[in-house]
matplotlib code that plots the C-alpha trace (Angstrom):
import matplotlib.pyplot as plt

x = [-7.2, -5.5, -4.8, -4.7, -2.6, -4.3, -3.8, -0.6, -1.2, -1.1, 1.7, 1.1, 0.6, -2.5, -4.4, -7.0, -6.8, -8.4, -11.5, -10.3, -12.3, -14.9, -13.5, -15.6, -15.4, -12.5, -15.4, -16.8, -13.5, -12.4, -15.5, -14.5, -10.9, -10.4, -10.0, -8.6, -5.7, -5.4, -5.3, -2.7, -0.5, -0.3, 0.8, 3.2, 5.1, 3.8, 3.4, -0.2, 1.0, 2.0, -0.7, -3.5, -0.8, 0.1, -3.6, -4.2, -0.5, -2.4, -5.5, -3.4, -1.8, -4.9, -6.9, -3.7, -3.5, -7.1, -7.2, -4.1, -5.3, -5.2, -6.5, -3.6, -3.9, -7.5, -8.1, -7.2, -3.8, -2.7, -4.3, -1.9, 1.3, 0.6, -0.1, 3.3, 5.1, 3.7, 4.5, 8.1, 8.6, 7.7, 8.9, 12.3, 11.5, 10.7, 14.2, 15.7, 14.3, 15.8, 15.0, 12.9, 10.6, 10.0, 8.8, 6.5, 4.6, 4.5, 2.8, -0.5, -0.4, -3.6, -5.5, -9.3, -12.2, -13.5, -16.9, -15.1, -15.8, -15.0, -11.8, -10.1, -11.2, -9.8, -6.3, -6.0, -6.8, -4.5, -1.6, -2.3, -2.1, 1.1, 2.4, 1.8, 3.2, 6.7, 6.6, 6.2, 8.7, 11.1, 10.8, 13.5, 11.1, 10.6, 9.7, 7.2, 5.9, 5.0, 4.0, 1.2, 0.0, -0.5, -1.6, -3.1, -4.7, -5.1, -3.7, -3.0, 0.4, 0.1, -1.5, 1.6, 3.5, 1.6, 1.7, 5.4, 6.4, 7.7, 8.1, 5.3, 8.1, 10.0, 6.8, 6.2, 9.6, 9.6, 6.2, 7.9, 10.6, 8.4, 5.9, 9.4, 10.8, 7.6, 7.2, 11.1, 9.8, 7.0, 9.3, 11.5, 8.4, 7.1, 10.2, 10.8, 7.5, 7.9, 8.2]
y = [62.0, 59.3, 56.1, 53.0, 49.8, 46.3, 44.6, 42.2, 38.4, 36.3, 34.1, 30.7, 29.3, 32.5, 30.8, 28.7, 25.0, 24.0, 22.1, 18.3, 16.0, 14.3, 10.6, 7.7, 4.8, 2.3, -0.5, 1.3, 1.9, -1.6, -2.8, -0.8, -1.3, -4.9, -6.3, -3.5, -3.7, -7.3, -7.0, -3.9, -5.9, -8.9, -6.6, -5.0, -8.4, -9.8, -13.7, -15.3, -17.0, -13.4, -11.2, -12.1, -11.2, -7.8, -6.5, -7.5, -5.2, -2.4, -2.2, -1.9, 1.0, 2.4, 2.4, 3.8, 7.1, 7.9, 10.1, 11.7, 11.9, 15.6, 15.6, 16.5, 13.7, 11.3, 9.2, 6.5, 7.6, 7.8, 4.7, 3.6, 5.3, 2.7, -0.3, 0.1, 0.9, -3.0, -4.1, -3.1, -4.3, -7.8, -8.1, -7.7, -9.6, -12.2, -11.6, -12.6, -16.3, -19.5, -19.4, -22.8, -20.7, -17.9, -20.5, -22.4, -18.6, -18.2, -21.2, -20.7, -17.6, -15.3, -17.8, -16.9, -18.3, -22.2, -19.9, -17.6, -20.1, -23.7, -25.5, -24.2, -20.5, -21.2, -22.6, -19.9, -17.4, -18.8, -19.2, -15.2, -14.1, -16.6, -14.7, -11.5, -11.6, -13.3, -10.6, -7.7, -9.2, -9.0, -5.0, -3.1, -1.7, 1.3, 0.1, -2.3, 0.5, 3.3, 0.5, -1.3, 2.5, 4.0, 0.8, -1.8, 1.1, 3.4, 6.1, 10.0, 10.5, 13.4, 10.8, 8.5, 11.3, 12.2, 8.1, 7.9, 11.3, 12.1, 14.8, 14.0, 14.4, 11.7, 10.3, 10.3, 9.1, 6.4, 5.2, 5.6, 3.4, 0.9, 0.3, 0.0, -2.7, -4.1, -4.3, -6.2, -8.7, -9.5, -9.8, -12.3, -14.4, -14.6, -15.2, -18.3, -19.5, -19.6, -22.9]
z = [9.0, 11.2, 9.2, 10.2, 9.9, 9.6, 12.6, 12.4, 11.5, 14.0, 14.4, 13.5, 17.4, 17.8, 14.4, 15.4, 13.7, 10.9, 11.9, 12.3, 9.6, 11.3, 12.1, 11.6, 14.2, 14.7, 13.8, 10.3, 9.2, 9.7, 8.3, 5.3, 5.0, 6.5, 3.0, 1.3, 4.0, 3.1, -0.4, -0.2, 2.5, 0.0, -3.4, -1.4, -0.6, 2.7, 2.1, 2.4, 5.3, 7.5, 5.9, 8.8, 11.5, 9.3, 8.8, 12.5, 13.1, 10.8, 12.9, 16.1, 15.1, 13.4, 16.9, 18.8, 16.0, 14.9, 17.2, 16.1, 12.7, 11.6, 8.0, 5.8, 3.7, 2.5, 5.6, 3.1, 1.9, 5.6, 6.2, 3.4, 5.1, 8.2, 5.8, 3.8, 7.3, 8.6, 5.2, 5.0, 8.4, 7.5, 4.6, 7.0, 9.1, 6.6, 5.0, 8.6, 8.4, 6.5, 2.1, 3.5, 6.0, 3.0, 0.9, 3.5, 4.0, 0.1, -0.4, -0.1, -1.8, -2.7, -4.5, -5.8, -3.6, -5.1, -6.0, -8.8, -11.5, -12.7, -12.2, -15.5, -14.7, -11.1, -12.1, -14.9, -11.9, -9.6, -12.3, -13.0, -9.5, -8.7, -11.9, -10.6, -7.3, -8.7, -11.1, -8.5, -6.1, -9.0, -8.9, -5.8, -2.9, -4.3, -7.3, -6.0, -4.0, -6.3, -8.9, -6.9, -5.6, -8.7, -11.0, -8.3, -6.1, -8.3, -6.1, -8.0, -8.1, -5.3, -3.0, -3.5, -2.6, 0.9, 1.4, 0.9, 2.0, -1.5, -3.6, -6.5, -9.1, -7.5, -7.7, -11.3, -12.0, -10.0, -11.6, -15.1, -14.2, -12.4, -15.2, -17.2, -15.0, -14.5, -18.3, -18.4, -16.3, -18.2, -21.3, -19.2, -17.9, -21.7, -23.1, -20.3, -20.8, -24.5, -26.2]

ax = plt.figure().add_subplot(projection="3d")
ax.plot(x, y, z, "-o")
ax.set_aspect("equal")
plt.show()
């Protein structure tokens, strides 16, 4: 009896693609991101004053590459690999400017909307989230980076690795020593705010 050998594998350019994810429109996914983007642009260190101009940056390169978008990753973990790419690229440009320009963006800073409570609730707001941010931009970049993805976003450490193109052990490293610095600054502020 003849036998016969399974056919050969095809190389990789004869396999047909995986199916593409099905995209939703540029509008819905603006709709649904627009403030997310905002929020994400802000943690990561672009002042109040720049993050319109950086979400607006976001959105433009969003449009250009949906098509582009293969499906490797969660739509919104490559979403985020734009978003820290715009963020990064303010924040150097930012650096560029006179110390007096960097603190005329930060001043009006991500304060809570007049409708989140009365005046006491709204200061004690506003003094936590003018807290927060001088306590992020404390931490390096990298720092800042992994810290706000994993504990503001709540991102799994493999999706902070397809954002950042990481390996997810340098991942989880670099959240261990984040949440430690993070945890030294909050030691400093307490200890300077003690009586």
């Amino acid at each position: 009896m003849l036998a016969l050998e399974p056919p050969p594998e095809p190389s990789s350019a004869a396999r047909p693609r995986a199916a593409r994810p099905a995209l939703p429109a540029f509008e819905d996914l603006y709709e649904a991101h627009v403030d997310w983007v905002w929020h994400s642009l802000r943690r990561l260190g672009v002042p109040d004053a720049a993050v319109d101009d950086a979400t607006q940056d976001v959105f433009i390169v969003v449009h250009r590459r949906l098509a582009d978008f293969e499906g490797r990753s969660a739509l919104k973990t490559w979403l985020f690999g734009i978003v820290l790419g715009i963020a990064r690229n303010h924040r150097r440009s930012l650096r560029r400017r006179a110390p007096e320009t960097q603190l005329a963006a930060e001043a009006g800073d991500d304060l809570p909307s007049p409708d989140s409570g009365g005046p006491e609730r709204r200061a004690q707001d506003a003094e936590a989230v003018r807290v927060l941010y001088a306590l992020l931009d404390e931490l390096p970049e990298e720092k800042r980076e992994v810290f706000v993805l994993a504990d503001l976003e709540e991102m799994t450490a493999p999706e902070i690795a397809a954002a950042l193109s990481l390996n997810v052990n340098t991942v989880y490293a670099r959240i261990r020593a984040a949440r430690a610095a993070f945890e030294q600054a909050v030691a400093r502020h307490r200890n300077e705010e003690a009586p």
